[in-house]
C-alpha positions in Angstrom: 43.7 35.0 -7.3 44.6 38.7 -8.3 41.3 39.8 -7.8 41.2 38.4 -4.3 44.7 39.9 -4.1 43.8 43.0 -4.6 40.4 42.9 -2.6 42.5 42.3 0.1 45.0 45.3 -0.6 42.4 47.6 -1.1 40.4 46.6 2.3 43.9 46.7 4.2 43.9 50.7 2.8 40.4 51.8 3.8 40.9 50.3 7.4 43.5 52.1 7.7 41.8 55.1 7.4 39.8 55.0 10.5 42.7 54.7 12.3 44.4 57.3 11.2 41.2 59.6 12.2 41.8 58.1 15.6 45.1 59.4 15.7 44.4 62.8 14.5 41.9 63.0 16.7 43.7 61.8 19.8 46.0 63.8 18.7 44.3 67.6 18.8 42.4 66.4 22.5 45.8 66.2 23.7 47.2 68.8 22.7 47.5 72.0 25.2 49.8 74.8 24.3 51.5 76.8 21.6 54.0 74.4 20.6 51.9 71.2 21.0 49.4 72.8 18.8 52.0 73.4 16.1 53.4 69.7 16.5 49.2 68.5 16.6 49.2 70.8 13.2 51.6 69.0 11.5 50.3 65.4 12.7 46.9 66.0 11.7 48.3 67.5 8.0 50.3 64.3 8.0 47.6 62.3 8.7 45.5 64.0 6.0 47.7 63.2 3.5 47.8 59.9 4.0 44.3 59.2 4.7 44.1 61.3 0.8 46.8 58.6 -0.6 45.5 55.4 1.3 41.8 56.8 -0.3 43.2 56.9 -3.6 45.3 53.7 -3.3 42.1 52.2 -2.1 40.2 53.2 -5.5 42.5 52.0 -7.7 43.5 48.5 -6.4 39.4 48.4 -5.6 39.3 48.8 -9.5 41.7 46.3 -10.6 40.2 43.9 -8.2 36.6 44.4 -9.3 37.9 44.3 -13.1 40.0 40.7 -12.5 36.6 38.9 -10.9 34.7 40.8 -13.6 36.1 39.9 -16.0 36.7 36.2 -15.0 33.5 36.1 -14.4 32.5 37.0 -18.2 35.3 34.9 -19.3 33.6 31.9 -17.4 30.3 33.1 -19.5 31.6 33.3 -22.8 33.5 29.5 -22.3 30.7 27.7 -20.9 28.6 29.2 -23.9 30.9 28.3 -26.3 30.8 24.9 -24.8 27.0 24.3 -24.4 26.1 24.9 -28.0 29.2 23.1 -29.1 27.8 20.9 -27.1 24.5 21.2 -28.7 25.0 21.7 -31.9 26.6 16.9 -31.7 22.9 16.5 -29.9 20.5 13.7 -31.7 17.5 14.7 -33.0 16.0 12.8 -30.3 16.8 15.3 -28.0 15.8 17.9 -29.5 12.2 16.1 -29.1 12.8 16.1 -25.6 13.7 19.8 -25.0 12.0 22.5 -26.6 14.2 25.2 -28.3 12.7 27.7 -26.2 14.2 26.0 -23.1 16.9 25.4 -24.5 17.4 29.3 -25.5 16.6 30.4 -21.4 19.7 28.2 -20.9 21.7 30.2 -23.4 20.6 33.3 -21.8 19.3 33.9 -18.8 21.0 30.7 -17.0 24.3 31.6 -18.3 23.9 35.1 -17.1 22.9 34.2 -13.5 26.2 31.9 -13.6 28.2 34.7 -14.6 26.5 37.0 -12.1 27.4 33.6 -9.4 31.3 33.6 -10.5 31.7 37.7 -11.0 29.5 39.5 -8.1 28.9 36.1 -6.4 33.0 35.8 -5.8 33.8 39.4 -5.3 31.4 40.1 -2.7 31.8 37.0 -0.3 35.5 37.3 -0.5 35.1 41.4 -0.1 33.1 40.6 2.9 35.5 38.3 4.4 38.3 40.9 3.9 36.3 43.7 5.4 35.1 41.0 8.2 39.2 40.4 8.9 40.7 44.0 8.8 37.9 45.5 10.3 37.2 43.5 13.7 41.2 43.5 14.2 40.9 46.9 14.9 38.3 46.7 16.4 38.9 44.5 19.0 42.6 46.7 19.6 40.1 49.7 20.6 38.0 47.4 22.7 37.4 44.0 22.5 34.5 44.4 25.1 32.6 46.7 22.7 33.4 44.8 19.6 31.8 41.7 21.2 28.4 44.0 22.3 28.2 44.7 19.0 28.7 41.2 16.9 26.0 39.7 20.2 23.0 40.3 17.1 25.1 38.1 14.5 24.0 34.4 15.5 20.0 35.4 14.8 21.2 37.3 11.5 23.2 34.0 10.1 20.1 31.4 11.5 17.9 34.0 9.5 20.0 34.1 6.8 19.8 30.3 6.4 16.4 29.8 6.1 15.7 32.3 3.6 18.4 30.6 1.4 16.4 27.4 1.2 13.3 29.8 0.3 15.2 31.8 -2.0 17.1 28.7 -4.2 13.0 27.3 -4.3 11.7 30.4 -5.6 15.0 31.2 -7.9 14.7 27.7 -9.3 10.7 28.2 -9.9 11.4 31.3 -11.8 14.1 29.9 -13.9 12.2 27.0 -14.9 9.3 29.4 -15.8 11.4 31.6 -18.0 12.2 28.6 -19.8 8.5 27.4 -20.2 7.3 30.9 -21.0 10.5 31.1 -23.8 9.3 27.7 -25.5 5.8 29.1 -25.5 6.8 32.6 -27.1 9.0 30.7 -29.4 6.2 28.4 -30.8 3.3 30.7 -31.0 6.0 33.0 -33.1 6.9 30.2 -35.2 3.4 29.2 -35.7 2.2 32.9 -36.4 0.8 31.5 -39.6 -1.3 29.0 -38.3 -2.9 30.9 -35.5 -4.0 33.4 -38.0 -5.5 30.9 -40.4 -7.6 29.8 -37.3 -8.3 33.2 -35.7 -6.8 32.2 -32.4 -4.7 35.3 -31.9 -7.4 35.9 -28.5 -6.4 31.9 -27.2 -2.7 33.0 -27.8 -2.8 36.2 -26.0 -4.7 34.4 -23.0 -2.4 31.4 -22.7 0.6 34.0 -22.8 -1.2 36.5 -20.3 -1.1 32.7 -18.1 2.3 32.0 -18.7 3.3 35.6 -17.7 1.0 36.0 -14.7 3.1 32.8 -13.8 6.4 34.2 -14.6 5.3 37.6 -12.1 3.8 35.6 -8.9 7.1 33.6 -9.2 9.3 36.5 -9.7 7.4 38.3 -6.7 7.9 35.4 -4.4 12.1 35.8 -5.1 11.7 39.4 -4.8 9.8 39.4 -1.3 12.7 37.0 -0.1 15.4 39.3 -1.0 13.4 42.1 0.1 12.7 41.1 3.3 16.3 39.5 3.9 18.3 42.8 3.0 16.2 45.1 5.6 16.9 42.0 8.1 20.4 42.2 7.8 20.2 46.1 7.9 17.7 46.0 11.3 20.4 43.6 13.0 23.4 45.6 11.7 21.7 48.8 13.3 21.1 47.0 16.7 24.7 46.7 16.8 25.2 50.4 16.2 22.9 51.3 18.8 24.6 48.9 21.2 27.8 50.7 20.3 26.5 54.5 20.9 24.9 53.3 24.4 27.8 51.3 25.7 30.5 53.5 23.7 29.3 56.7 24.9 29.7 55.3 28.5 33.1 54.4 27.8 33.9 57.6 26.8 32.6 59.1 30.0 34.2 56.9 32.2 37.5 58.0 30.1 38.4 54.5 29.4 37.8 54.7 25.7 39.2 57.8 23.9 36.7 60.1 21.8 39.1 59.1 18.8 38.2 55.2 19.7 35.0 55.8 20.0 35.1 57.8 16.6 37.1 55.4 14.9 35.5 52.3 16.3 32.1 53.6 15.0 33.3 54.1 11.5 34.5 50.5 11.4 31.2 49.6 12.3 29.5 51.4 9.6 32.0 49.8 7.5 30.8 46.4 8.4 27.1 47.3 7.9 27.1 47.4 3.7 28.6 44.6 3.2 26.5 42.5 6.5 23.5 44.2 4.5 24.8 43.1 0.6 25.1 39.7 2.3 21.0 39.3 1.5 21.8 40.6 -2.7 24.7 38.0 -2.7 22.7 35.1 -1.0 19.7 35.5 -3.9 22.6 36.1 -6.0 23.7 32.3 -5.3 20.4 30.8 -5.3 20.2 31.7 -8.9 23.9 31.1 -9.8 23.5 28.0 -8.4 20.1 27.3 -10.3 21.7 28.3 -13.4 24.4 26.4 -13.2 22.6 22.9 -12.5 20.6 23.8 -15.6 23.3 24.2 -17.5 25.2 21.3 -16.3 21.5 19.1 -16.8 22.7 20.0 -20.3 26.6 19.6 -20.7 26.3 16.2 -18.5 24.2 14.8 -21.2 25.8 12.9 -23.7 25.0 12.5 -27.6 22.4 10.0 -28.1 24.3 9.3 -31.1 28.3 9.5 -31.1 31.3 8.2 -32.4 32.4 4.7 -31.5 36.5 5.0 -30.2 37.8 7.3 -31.7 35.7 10.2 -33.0 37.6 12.8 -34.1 39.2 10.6 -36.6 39.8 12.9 -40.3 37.5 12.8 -42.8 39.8 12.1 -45.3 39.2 8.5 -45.1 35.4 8.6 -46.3 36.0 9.2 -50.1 38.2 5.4 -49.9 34.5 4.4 -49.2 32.7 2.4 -51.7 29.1 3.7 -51.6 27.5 0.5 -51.6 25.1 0.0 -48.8 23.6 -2.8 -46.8 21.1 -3.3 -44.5 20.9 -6.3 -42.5 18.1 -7.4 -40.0 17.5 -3.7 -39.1 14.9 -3.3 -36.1 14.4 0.2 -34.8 12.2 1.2 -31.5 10.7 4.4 -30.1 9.1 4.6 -26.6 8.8 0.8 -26.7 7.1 0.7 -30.4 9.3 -1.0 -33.0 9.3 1.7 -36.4 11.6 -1.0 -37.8 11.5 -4.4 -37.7 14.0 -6.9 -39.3 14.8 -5.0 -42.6 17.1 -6.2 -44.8 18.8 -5.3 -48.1 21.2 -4.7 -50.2 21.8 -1.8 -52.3 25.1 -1.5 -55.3 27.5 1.7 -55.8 25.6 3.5 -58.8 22.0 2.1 -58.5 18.7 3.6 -57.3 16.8 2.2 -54.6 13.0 3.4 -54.3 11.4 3.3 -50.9 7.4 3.4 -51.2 4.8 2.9 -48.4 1.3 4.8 -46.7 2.5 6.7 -44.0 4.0 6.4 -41.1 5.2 3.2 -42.0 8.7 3.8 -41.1 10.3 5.2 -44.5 11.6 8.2 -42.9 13.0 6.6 -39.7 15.0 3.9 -42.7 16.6 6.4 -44.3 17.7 8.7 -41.3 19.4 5.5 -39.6 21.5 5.2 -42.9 23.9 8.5 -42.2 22.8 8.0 -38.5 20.4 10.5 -37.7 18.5 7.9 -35.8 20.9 6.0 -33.6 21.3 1.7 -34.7 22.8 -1.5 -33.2 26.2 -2.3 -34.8 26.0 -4.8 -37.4 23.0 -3.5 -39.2 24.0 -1.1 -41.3 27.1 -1.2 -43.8 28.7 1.3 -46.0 31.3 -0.1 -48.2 31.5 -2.9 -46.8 32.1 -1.0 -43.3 29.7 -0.8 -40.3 28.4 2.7 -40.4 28.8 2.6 -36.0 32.6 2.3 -36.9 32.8 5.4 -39.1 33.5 8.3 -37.6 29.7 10.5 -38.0 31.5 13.4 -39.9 33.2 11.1 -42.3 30.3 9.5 -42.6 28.0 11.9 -43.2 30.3 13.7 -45.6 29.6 10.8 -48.1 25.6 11.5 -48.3 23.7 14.1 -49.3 20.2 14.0 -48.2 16.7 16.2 -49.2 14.1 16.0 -46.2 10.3 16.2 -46.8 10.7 19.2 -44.1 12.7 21.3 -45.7 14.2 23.6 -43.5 16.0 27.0 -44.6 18.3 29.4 -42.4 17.4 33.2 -42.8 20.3 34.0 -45.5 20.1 34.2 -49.6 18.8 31.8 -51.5 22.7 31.2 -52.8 23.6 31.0 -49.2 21.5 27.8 -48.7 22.4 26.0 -51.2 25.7 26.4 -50.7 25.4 25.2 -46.8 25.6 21.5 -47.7 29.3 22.5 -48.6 30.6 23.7 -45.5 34.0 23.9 -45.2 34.4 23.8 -49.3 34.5 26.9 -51.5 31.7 26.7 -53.8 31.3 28.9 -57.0 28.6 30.2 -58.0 28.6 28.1 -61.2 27.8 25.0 -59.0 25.6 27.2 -57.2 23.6 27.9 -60.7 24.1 24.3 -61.6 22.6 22.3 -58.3 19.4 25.1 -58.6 18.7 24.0 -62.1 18.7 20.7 -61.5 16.7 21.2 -58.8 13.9 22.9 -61.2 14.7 26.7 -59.3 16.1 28.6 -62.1 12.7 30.3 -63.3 11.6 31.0 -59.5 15.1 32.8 -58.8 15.1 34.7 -61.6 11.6 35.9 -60.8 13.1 37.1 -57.4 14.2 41.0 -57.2 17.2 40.0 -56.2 17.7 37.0 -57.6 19.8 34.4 -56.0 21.2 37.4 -53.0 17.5 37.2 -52.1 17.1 36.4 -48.2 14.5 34.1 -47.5 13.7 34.7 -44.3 13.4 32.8 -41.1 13.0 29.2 -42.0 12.5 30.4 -45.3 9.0 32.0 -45.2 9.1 34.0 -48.0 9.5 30.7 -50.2 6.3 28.7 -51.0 6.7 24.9 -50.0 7.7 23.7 -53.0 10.4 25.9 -53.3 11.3 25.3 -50.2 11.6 21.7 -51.0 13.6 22.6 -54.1 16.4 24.9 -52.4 16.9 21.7 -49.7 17.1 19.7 -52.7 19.7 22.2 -54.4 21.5 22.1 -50.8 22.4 18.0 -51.2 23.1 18.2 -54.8 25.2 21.2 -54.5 27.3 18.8 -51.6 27.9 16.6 -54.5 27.6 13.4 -52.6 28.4 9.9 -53.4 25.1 9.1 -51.9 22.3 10.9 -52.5 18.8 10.3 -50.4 15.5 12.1 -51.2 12.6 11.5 -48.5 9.8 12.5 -50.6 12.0 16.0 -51.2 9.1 17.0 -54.1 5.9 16.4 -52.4 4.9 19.8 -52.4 5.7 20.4 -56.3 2.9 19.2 -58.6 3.3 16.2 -61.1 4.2 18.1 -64.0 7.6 20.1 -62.0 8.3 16.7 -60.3 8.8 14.9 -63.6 10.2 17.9 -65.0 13.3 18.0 -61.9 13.4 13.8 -62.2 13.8 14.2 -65.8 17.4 16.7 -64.6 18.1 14.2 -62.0 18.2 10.9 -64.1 22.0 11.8 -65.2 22.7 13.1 -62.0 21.3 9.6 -60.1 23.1 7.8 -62.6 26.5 8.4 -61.1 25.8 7.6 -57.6 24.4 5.7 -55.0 20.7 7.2 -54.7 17.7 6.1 -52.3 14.4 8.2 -53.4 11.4 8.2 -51.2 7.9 8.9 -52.4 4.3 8.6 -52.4 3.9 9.1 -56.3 4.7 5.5 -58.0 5.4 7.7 -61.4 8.5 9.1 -59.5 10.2 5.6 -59.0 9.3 3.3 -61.1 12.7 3.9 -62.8 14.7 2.7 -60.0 16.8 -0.5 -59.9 15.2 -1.5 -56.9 11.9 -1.3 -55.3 10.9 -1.6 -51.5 7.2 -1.6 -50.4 7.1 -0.4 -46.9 4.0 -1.6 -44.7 4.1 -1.5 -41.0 7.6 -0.8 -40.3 8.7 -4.4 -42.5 9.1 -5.0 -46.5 5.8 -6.0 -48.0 7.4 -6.6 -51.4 10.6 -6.0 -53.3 11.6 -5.9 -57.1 12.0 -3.5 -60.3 8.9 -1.7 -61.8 7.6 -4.5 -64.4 7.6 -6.7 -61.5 6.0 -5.6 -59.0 3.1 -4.9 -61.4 3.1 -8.7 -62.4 2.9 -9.5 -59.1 -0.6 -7.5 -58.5 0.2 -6.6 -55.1 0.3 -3.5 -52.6 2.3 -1.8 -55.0 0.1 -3.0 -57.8 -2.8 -1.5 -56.1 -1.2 1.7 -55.5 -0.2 2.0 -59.1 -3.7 1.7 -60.3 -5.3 4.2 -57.6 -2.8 6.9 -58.6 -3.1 6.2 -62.6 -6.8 6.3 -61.6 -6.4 9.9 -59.7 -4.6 11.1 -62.4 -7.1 10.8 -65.1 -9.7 12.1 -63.1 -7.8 15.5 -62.6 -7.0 15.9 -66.4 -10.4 15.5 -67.0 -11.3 18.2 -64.3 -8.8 20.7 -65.8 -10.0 20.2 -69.5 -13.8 20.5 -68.3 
């Protein structure tokens, strides 16, 4: 409202100069004689002076208004970013599946820059128009209102014009957004994926499917470009038709002495006045197209809820979740994906303090069990029970709070080693004693102290620098530096070899012993301690028991048991030959 304020102030200065040229114009044609000259002296030194103060007035109100819409135009852009990865950041991983991070990124960026363009420039120059439009034609039509209408007669074809290139222009804008986005996901991948294209040689494959993607990207940028590019000469042709009308019919005016030469002076300048801003009308209609295309993009994003959220109300304390018992149960749990149940009808049962081992070939649903447990994969109420409480009712940071958990896909963040282990901690001050302490039980404390820089060494995006296995190891540092009251490890050390991984289980026993810990492997060696057994096969529970039993039993697990012992002999024998 200041801005618009002050547009308005500012436009009501600069018309008045014209008029005052009228006058001191007028003014000297009139005047005949010694002492009419002096008096047309000091009106036209008068006049000068204020046409000098209305100028500078002008400039400065000009510049407040341009810095109020500015600025509340970046203000718009840094609350909406806030807001969309806020907004991101409670996203399930299920939507991430759905949206590629390079997408995702265009929004970020470009999207949210073309919105701020739509609510800075997109405001200012409308509303500047409008107040040119207003104290411009006044004028106007007190010189002549015959004239004035000679010279708006080429508007109606400029605004039917204008429309139709606004429907090309929010086509081609939203075909260029949409490409940027496509082109970001694939630059994004093939960056990520550097390694892989190397180890196959595919760097020519790359560079083609790029050179496609931004061939792509140019023909739909052109296609904007020759819009706008033809719209702002059109506006420029129709604004100089008027001009022309003006000169012709003005200059006859002038003849006939109905219109004085300071009119006809003054009336042209408003004219010109009118013609930047008629001709900026084709910059601020592109301008729109894309604001507008950004900002449904945007909104595509904000108006799409959490796949997984809090159940009344969410933003409930923590402080409740360490009154939690850790005790969990699972009751008739059936999970679907894209009409393919992962899950179907698993039950059981699982005391604060004991181990539960989850074994199973895979993709047999292991993973998707244990991610619906802290709700990372959404569930029905009633299927799931922590302490005695149905996990939908818990509030997802309270929740969470209570579990630590070790992924297969260990993923680092570009900081120090200490830095990443510390994460699972957020919010807590950790020391570096527990820092030292999660590593070593985590089997890292010979790798860091190989490291230059020891634990301050930065591992580098999604921690390249690391091998897997010690990849796998800082993760599993992370969740036991969290100190959880349940811990869950989805195959966390199957990129370690037998030897480290009883070596770290060997640390972990005393750790697992004093909590609530679900362990998921492939290796039968690394669970047959556990309380509890479950054999996973096709999404359901083939067998459960302890160790000794499911041996007796000679079944799936059995079988594995044997295969593995079998394996393992026949590699000792290979190293000692």
């Amino acid at each position: 409202m200041l801005g618009c304020v002050c547009l308005a102030a500012s436009n009501i200065f600069g018309s008045a100069i014209p008029w005052l040229l009228k006058v001191a114009i007028d003014v000297l044609r009139a005047a005949h004689g010694t002492q009419a000259l002096d008096a047309a002296r000091r009106t036209v030194t008068h006049t000068a002076l204020a046409i000098v103060g209305c100028a500078v007035l002008q400039a400065l109100i000009r510049t407040w208004s341009r810095m109020a819409i500015f600025n509340t135009g970046r203000d718009i852009e840094y609350g909406l970013r806030r807001d969309l990865f806020g907004h991101l950041v409670r996203m399930d991983p299920a939507f991430y599946r759905r949206h590629p991070t390079g997408d995702l990124m265009s929004r970020l960026t470009n999207d949210l820059g073309a919105v701020r363009m739509l609510f800075g420039p997109g405001i200012l120059y409308p509303i500047n128009t409008l107040c040119i439009y207003i104290t411009t034609l006044t004028p106007m039509l007190w010189i002549s209102p015959r004239l004035t209408l000679y010279a708006l007669l080429p508007y109606p074809a400029l605004i039917i014009g204008a429309r139709a290139f606004t429907r090309t222009m929010y086509r081609a804008s939203r075909d260029l957004q949409e490409q940027i986005g496509r082109m970001s996901t694939a630059v994004q991948e093939d960056l990520a994926g550097a390694a892989v294209i190397k180890q196959y040689a595919l760097e020519p494959l790359r560079r083609a499917a790029f050179s496609r993607q931004n061939d792509q990207y140019l023909d739909r940028a052109l296609r904007l470009v020759r819009a706008r590019g033809t719209l702002g000469p059109l506006f420029a042709m129709f604004g100089g038709v008027g001009t022309l009308v003006v000169l012709w019919l003005g200059g006859r005016e002038v003849i006939r002495g109905r219109l004085s030469v300071g009119g006809f002076v003054a009336f042209n300048t408003y004219l010109v006045a009118l013609s930047w801003p008629t001709i900026a009308l084709g910059w601020v209609i592109s301008m729109w197209q894309r604001g507008q295309v950004g900002w449904r993009r945007v909104h595509e994003i904000l108006a799409t809820p959490p796949g997984i959220a809090d159940v009344g109300d969410g933003g409930q304390a923590t402080a409740g979740a360490p009154a939690l018992v850790p005790s969990i149960e699972v009751r008739d749990l059936t999970v679907e994906r894209d009409g393919r149940k992962i899950l179907d009808r698993v039950s059981f049962s699982l005391a604060a303090g004991d181990t539960l081992a989850i074994v199973g070939p895979t993709g047999s649903g292991k993973t998707t069990l244990v991610d619906a447990i802290p709700r990372l994969t959404d569930v029905a109420p009633g299927t799931i029970f922590v302490g005695g409480v149905d996990v939908t009712a818990i509030p997802l940071r309270a929740l969470r709070s209570l579990i630590g958990y070790a992924p297969q896909e260990a993923f680092l963040f570009s900081a120090t080693i200490a830095e990443n282990i510390a994460f699972g901690a957020a919010g807590d001050r950790v020391g570096r004693a527990a820092i030292e302490r999660a590593a070593q039980a985590a089997g890292l404390t010979r790798d860091i102290a190989a490291f230059h820089d020891g634990y301050d060494t930065v591992v580098g995006e999604r921690g390249i620098t690391l091998s897997g296995g010690q990849r796998q190891r800082v993760a599993l540092a992370r969740a036991l530096c969290a100190d959880p009251r349940i811990l869950i490890l989805d195959d966390s050390l199957s990129s370690v070899d037998a030897e480290t991984e009883r070596e770290i289980l060997s640390r972990l026993r005393p750790i697992l012993g004093g909590r609530t810990s679900i362990l998921v492997s492939h290796r039968v060696a690394a669970v047959k301690d556990a309380s509890q057994i479950l054999v996973v096969d096709g999404g359901r529970i083939a067998e459960r028991g302890t160790h000794s039993e499911l041996l007796g039993s000679g079944g799936v697990y059995a079988a594995l048991y044997r295969e593995q012992l079998a394996a393992d002999a026949e590699r000792a024998q290979e190293t000692a030959a």
